[in-house]
PQR file of N, CA, C, O and H, with PARSE charges and radii, in Angstrom:
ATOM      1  N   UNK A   1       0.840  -1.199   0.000 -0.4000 1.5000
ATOM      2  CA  UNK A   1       0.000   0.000   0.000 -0.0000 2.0000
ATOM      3  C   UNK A   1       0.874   1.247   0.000  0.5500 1.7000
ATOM      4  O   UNK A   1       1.727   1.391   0.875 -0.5500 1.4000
ATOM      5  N   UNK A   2       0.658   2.285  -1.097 -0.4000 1.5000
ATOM      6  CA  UNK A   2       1.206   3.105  -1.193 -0.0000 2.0000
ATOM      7  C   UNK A   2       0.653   4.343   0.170  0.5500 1.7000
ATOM      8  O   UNK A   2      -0.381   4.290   0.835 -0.5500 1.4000
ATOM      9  H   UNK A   2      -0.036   2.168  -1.808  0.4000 1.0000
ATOM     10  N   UNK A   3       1.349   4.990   0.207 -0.4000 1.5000
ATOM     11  CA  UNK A   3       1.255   6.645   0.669 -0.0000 2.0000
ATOM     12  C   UNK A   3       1.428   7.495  -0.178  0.5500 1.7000
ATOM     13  O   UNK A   3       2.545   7.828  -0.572 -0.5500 1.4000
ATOM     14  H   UNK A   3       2.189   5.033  -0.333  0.4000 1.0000
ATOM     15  N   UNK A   4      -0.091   8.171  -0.755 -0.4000 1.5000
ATOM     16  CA  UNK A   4       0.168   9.082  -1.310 -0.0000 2.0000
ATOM     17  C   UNK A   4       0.349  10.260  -0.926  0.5500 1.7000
ATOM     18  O   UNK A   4       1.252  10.888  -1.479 -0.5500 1.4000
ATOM     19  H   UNK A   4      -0.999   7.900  -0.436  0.4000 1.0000
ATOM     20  N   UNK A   5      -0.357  10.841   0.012 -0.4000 1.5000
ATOM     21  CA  UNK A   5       0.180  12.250   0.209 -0.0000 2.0000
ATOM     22  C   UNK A   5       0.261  12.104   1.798  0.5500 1.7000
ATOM     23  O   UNK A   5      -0.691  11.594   2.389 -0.5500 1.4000
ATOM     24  H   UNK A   5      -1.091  10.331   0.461  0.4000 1.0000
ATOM     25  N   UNK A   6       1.341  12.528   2.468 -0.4000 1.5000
ATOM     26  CA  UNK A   6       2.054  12.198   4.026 -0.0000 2.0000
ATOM     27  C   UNK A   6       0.857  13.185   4.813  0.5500 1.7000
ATOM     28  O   UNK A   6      -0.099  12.760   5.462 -0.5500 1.4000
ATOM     29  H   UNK A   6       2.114  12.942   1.987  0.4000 1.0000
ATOM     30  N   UNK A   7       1.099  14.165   4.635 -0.4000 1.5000
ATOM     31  CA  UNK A   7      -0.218  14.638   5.507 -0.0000 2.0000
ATOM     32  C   UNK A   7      -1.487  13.520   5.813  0.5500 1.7000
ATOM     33  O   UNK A   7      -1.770  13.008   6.896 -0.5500 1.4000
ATOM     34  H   UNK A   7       1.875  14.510   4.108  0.4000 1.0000
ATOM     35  N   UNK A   8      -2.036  13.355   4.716 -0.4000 1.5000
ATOM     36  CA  UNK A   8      -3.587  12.781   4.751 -0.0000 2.0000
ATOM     37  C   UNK A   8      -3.368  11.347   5.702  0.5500 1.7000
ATOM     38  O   UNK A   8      -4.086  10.886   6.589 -0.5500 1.4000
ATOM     39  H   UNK A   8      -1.807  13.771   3.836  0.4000 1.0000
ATOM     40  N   UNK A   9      -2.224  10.910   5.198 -0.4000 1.5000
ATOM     41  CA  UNK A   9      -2.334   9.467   6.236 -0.0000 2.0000
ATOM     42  C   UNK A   9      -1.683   9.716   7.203  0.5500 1.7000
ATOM     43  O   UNK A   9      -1.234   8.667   7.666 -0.5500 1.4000
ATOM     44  H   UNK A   9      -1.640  11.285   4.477  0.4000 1.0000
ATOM     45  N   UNK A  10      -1.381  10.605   7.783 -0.4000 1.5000
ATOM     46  CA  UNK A  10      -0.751  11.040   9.401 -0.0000 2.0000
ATOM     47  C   UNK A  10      -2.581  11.212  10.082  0.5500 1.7000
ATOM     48  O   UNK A  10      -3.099  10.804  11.122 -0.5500 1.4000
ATOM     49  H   UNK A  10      -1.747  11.457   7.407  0.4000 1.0000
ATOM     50  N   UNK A  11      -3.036  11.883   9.090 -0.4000 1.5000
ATOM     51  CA  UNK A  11      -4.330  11.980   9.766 -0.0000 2.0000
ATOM     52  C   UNK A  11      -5.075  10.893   9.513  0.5500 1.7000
ATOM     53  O   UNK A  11      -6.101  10.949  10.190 -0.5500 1.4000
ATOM     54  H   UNK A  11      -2.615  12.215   8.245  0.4000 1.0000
ATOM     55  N   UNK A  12      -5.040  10.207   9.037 -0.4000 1.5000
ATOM     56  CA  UNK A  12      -5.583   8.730   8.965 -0.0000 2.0000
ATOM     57  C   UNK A  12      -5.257   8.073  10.241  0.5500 1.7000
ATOM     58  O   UNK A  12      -5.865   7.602  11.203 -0.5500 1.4000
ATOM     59  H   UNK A  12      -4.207  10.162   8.486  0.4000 1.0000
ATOM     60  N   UNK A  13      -4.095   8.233   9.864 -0.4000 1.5000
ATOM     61  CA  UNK A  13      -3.141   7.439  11.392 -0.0000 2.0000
ATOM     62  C   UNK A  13      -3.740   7.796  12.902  0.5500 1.7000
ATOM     63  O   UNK A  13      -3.701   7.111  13.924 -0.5500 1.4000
ATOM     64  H   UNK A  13      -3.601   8.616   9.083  0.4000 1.0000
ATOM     65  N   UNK A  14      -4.360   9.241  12.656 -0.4000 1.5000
ATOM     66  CA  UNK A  14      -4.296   9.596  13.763 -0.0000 2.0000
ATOM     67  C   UNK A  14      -5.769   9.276  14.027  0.5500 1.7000
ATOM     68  O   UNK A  14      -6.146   8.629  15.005 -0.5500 1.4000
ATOM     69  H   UNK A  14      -4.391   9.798  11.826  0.4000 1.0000
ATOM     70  N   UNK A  15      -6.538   9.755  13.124 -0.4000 1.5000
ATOM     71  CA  UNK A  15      -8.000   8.786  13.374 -0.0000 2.0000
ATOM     72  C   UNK A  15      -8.212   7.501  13.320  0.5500 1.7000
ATOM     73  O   UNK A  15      -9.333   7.094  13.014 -0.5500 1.4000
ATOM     74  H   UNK A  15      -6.232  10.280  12.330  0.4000 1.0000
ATOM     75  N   UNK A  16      -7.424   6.832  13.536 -0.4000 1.5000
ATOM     76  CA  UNK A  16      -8.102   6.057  13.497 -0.0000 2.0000
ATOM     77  C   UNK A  16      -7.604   4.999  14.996  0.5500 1.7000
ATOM     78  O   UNK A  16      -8.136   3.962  15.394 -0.5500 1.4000
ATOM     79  H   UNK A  16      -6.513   7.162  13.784  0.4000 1.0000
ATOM     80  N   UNK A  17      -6.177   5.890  15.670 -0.4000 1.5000
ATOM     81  CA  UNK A  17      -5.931   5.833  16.862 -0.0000 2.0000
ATOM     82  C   UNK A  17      -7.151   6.046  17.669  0.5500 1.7000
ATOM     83  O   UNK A  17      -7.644   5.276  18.492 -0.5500 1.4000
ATOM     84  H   UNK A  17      -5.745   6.732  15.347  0.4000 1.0000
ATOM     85  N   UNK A  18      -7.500   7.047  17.355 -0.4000 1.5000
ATOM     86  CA  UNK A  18      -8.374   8.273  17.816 -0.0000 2.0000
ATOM     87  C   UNK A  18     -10.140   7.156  17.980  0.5500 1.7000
ATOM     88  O   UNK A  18     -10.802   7.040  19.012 -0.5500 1.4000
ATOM     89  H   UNK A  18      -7.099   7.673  16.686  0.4000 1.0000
ATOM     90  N   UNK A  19     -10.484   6.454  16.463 -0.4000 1.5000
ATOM     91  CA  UNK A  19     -11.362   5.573  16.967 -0.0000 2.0000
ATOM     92  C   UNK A  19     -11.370   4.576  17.719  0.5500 1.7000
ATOM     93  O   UNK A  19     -12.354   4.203  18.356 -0.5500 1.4000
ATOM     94  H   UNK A  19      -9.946   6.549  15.625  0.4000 1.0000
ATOM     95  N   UNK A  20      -9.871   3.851  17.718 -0.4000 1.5000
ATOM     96  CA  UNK A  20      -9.337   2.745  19.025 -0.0000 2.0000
ATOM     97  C   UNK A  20     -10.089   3.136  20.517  0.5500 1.7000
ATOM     98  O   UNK A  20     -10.781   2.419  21.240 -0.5500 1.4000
ATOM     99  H   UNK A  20      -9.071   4.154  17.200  0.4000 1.0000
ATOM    100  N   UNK A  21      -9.664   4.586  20.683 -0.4000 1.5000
ATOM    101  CA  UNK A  21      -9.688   5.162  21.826 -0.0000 2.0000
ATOM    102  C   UNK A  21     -11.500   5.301  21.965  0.5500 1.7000
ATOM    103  O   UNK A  21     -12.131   5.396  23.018 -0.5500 1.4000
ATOM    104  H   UNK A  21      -9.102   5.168  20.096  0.4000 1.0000
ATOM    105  N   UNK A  22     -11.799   5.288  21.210 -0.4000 1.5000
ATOM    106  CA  UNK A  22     -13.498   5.980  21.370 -0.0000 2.0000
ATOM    107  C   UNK A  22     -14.330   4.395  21.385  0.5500 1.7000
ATOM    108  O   UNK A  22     -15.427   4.158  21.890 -0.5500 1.4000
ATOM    109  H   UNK A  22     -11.287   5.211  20.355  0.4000 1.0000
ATOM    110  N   UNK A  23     -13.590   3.620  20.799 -0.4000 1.5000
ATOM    111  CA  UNK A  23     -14.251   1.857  21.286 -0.0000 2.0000
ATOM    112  C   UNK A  23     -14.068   1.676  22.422  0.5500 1.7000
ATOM    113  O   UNK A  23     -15.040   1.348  23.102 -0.5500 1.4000
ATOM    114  H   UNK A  23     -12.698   3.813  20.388  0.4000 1.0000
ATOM    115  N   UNK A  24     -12.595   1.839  23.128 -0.4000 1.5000
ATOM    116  CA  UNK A  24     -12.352   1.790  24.695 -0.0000 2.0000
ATOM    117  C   UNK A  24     -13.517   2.316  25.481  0.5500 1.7000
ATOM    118  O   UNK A  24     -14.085   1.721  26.397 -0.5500 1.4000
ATOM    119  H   UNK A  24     -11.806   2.106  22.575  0.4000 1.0000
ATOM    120  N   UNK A  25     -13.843   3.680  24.941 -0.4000 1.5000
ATOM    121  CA  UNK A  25     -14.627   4.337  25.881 -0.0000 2.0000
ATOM    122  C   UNK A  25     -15.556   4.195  25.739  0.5500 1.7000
ATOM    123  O   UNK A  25     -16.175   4.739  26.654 -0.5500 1.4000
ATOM    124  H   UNK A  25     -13.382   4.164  24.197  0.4000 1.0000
ATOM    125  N   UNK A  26     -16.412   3.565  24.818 -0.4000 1.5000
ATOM    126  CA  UNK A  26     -17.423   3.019  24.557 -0.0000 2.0000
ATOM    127  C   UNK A  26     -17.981   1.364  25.530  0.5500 1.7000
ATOM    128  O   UNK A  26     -19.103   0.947  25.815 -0.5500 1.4000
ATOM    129  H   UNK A  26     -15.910   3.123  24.075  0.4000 1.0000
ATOM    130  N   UNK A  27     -16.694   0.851  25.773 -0.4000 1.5000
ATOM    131  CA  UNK A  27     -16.727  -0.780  26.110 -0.0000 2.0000
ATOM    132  C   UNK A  27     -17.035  -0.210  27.644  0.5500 1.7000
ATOM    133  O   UNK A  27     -18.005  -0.616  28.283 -0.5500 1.4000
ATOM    134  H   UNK A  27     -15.783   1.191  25.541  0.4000 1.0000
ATOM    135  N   UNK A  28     -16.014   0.868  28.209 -0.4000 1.5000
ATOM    136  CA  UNK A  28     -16.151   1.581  29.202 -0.0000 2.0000
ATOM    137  C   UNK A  28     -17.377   1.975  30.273  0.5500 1.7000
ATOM    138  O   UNK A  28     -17.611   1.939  31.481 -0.5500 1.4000
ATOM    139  H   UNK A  28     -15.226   1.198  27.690  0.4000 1.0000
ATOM    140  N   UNK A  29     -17.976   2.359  29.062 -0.4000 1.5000
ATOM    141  CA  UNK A  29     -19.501   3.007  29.542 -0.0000 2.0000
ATOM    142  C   UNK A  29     -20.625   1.636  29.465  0.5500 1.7000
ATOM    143  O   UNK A  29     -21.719   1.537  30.021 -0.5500 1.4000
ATOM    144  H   UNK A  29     -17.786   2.389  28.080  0.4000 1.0000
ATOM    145  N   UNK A  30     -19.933   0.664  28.587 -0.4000 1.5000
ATOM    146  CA  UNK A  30     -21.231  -0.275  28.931 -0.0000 2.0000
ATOM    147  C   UNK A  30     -20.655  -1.539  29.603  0.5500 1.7000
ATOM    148  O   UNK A  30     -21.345  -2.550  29.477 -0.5500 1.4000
ATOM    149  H   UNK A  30     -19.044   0.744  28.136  0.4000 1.0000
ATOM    150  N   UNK A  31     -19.299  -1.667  30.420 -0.4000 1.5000
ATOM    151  CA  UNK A  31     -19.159  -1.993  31.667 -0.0000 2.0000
ATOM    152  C   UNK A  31     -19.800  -1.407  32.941  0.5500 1.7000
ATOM    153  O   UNK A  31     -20.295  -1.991  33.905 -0.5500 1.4000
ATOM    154  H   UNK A  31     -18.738  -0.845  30.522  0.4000 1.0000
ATOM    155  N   UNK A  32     -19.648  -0.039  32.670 -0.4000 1.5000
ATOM    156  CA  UNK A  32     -20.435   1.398  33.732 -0.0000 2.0000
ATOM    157  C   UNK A  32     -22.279   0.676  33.910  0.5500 1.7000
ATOM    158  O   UNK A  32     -23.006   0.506  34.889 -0.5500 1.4000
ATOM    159  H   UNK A  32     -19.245   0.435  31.887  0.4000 1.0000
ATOM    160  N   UNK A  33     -22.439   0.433  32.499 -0.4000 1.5000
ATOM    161  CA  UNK A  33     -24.057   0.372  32.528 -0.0000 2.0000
ATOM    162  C   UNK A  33     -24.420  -1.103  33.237  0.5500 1.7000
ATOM    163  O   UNK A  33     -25.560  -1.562  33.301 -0.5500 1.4000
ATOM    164  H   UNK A  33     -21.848   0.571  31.704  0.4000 1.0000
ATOM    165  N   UNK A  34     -23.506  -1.594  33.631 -0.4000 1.5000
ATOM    166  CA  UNK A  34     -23.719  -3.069  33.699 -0.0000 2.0000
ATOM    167  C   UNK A  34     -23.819  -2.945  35.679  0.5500 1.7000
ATOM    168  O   UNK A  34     -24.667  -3.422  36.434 -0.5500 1.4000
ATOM    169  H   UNK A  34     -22.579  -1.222  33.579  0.4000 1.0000
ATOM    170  N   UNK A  35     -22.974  -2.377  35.892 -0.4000 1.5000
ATOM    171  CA  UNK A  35     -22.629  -1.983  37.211 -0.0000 2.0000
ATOM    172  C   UNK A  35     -23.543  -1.015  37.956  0.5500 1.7000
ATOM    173  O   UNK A  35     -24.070  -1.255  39.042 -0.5500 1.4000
ATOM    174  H   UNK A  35     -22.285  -1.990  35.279  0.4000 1.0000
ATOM    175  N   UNK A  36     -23.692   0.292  37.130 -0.4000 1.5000
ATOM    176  CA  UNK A  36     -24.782   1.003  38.125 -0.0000 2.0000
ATOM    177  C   UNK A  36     -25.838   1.662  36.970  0.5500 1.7000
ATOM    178  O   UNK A  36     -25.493   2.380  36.031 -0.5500 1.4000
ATOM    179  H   UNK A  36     -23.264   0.487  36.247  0.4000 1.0000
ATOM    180  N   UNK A  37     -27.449   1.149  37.348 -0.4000 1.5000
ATOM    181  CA  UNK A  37     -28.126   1.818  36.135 -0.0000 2.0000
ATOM    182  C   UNK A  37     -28.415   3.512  36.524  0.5500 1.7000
ATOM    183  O   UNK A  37     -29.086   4.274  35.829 -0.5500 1.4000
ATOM    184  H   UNK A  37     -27.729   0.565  38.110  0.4000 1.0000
ATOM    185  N   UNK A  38     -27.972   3.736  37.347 -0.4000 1.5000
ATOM    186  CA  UNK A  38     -28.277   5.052  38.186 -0.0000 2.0000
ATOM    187  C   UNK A  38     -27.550   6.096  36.938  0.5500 1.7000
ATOM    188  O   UNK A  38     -28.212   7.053  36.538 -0.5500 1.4000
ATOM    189  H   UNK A  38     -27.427   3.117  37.911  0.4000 1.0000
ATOM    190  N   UNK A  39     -26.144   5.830  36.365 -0.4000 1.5000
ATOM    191  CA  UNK A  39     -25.485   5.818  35.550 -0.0000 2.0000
ATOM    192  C   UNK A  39     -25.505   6.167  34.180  0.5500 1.7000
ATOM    193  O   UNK A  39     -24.639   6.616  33.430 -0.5500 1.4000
ATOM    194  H   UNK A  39     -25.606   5.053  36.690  0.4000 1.0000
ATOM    195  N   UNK A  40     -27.089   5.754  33.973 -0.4000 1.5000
ATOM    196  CA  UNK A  40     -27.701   5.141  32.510 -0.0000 2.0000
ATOM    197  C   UNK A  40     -27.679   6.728  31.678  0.5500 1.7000
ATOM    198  O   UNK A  40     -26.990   6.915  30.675 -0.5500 1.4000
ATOM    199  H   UNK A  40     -27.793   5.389  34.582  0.4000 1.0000
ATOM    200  N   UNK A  41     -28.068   7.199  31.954 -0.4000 1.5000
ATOM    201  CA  UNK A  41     -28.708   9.021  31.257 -0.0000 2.0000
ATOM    202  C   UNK A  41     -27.113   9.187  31.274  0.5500 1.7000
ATOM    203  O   UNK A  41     -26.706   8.679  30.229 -0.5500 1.4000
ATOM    204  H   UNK A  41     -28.628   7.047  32.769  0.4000 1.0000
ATOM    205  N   UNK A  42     -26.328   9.553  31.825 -0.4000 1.5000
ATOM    206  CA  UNK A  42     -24.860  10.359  32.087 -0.0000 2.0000
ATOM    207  C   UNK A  42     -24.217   9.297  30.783  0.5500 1.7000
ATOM    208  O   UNK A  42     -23.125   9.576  30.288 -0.5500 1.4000
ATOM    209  H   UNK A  42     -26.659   9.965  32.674  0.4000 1.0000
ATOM    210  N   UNK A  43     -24.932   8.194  30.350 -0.4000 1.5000
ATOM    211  CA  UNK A  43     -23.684   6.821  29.951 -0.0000 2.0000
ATOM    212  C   UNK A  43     -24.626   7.582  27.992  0.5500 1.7000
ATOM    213  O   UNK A  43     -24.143   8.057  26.964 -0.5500 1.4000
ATOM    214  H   UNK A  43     -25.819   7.967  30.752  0.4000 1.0000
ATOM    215  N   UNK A  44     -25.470   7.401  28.266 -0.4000 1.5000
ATOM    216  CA  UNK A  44     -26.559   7.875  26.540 -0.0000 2.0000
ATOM    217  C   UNK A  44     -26.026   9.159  26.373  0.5500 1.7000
ATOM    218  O   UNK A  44     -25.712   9.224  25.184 -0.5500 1.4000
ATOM    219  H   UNK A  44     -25.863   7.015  29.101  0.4000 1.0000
ATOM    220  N   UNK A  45     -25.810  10.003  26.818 -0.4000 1.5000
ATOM    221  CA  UNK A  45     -25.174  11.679  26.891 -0.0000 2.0000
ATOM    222  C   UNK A  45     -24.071  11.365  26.236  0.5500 1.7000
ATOM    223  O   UNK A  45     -24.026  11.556  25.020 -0.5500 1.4000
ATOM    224  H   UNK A  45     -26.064   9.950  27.784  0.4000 1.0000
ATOM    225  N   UNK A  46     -22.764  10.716  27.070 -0.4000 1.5000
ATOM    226  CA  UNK A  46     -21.550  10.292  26.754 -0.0000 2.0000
ATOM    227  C   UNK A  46     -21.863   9.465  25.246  0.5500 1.7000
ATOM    228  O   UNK A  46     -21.755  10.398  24.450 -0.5500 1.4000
ATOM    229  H   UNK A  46     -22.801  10.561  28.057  0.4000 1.0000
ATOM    230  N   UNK A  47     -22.090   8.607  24.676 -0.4000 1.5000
ATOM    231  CA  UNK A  47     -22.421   7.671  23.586 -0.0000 2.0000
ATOM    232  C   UNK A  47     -22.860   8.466  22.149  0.5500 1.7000
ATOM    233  O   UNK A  47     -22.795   8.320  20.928 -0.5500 1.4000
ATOM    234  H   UNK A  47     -22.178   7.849  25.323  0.4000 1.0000
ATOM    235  N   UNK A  48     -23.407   9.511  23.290 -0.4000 1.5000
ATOM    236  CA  UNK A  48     -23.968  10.545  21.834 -0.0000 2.0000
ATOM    237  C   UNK A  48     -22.952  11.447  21.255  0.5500 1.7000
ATOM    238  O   UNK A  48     -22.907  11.783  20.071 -0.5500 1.4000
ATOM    239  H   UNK A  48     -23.459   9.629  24.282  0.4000 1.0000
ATOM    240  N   UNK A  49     -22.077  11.839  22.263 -0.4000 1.5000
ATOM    241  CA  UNK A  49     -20.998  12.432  22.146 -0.0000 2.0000
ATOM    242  C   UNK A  49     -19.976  11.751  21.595  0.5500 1.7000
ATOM    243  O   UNK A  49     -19.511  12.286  20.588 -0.5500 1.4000
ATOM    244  H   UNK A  49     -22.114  11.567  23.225  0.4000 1.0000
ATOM    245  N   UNK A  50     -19.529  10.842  21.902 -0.4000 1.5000
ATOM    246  CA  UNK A  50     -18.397   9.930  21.113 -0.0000 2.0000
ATOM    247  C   UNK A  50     -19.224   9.070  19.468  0.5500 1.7000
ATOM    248  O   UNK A  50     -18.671   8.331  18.654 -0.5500 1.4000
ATOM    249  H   UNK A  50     -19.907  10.408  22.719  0.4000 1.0000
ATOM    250  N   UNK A  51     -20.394   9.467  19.493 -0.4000 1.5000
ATOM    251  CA  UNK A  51     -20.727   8.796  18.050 -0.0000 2.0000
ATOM    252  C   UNK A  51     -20.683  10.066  17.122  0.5500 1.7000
ATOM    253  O   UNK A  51     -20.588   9.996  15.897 -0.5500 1.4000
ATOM    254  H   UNK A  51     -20.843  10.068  20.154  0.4000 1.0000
ATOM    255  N   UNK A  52     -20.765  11.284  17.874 -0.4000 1.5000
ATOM    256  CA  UNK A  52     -20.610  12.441  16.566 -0.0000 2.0000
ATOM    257  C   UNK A  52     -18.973  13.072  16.421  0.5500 1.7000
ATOM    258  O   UNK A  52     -18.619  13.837  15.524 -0.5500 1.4000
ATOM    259  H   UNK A  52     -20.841  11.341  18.870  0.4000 1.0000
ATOM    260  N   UNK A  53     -17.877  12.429  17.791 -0.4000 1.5000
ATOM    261  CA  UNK A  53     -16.477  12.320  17.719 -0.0000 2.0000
ATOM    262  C   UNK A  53     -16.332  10.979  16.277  0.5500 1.7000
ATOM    263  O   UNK A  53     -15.600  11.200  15.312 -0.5500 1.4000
ATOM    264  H   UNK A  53     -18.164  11.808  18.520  0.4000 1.0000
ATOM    265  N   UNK A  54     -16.854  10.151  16.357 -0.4000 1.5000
ATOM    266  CA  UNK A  54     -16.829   8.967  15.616 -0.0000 2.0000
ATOM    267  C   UNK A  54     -17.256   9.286  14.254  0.5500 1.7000
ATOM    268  O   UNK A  54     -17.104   8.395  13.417 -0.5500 1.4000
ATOM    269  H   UNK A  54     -17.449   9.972  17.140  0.4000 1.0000
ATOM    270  N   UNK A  55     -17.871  10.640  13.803 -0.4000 1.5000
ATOM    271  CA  UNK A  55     -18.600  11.007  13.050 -0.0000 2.0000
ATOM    272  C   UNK A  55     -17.531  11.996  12.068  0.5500 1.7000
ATOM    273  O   UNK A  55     -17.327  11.897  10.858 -0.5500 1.4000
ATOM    274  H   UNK A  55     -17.994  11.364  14.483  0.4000 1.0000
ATOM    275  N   UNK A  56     -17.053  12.787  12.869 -0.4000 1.5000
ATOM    276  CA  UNK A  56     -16.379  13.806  12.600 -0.0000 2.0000
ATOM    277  C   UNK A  56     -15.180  13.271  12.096  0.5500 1.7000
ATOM    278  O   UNK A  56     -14.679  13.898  11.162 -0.5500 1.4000
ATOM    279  H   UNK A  56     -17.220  12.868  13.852  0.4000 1.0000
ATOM    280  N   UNK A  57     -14.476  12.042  12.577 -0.4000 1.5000
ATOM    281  CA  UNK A  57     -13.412  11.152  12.023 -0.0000 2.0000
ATOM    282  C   UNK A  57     -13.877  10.653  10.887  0.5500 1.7000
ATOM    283  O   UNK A  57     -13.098  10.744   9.937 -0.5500 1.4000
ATOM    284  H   UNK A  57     -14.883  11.533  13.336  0.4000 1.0000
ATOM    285  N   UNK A  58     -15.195  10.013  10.631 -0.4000 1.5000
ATOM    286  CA  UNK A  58     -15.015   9.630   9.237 -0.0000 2.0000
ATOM    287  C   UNK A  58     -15.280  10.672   8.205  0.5500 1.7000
ATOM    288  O   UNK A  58     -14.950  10.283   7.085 -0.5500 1.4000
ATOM    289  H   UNK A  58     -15.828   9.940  11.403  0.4000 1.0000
ATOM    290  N   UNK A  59     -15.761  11.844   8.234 -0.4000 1.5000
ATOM    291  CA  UNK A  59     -16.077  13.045   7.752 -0.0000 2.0000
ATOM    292  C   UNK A  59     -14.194  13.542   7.274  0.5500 1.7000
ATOM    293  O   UNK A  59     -13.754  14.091   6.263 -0.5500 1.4000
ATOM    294  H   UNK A  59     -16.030  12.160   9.144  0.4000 1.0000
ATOM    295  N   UNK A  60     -13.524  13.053   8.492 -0.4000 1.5000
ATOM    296  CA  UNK A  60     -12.218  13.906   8.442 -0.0000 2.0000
ATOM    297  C   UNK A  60     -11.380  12.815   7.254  0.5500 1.7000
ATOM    298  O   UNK A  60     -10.477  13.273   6.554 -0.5500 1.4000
ATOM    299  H   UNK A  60     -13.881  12.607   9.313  0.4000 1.0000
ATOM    300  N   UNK A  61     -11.971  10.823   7.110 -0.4000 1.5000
ATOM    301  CA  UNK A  61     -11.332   9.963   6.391 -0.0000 2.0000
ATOM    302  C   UNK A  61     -11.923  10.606   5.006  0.5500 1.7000
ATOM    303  O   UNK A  61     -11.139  10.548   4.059 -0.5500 1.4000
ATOM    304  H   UNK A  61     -12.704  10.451   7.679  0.4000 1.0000
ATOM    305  N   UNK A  62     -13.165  11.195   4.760 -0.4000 1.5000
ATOM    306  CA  UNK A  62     -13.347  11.355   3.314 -0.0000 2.0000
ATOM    307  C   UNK A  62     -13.086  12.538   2.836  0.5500 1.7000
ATOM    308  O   UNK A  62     -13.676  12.751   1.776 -0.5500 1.4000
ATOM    309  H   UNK A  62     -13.802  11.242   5.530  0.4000 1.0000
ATOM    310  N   UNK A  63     -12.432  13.385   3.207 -0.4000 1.5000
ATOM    311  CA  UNK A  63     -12.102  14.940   3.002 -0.0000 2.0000
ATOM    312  C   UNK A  63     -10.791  13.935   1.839  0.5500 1.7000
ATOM    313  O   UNK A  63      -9.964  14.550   1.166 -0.5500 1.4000
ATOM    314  H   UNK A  63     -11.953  13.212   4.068  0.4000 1.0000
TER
END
């Protein structure tokens, strides 16, 4: 697999670190949900937030 232009796949690189990290925190919150449902609203808030972080990365893969 080539590299065509070094910028674009640094940012590839970096999103897609970047989605590693947002599965973690995802697995995170529904260990959280498993443990306390008190939790639940604060855990859907968070989920909504990391799916439009998750959003904005693939927005940033098709630029």
């Amino acid at each position: 697999m080539k590299l065509i232009q070094a910028p674009q796949s640094a940012t590839i690189m970096a999103s897609v670190i970047q989605a590693k990290t947002l599965n973690t925190a995802l697995m995170t919150v529904r260990r959280l949900l498993r443990q306390q449902s008190a939790t639940i609203m604060a855990s859907v808030i968070q989920v909504k937030t990391l799916n439009t972080a998750l959003m904005t990365v693939r927005r940033l893969l098709c630029q």
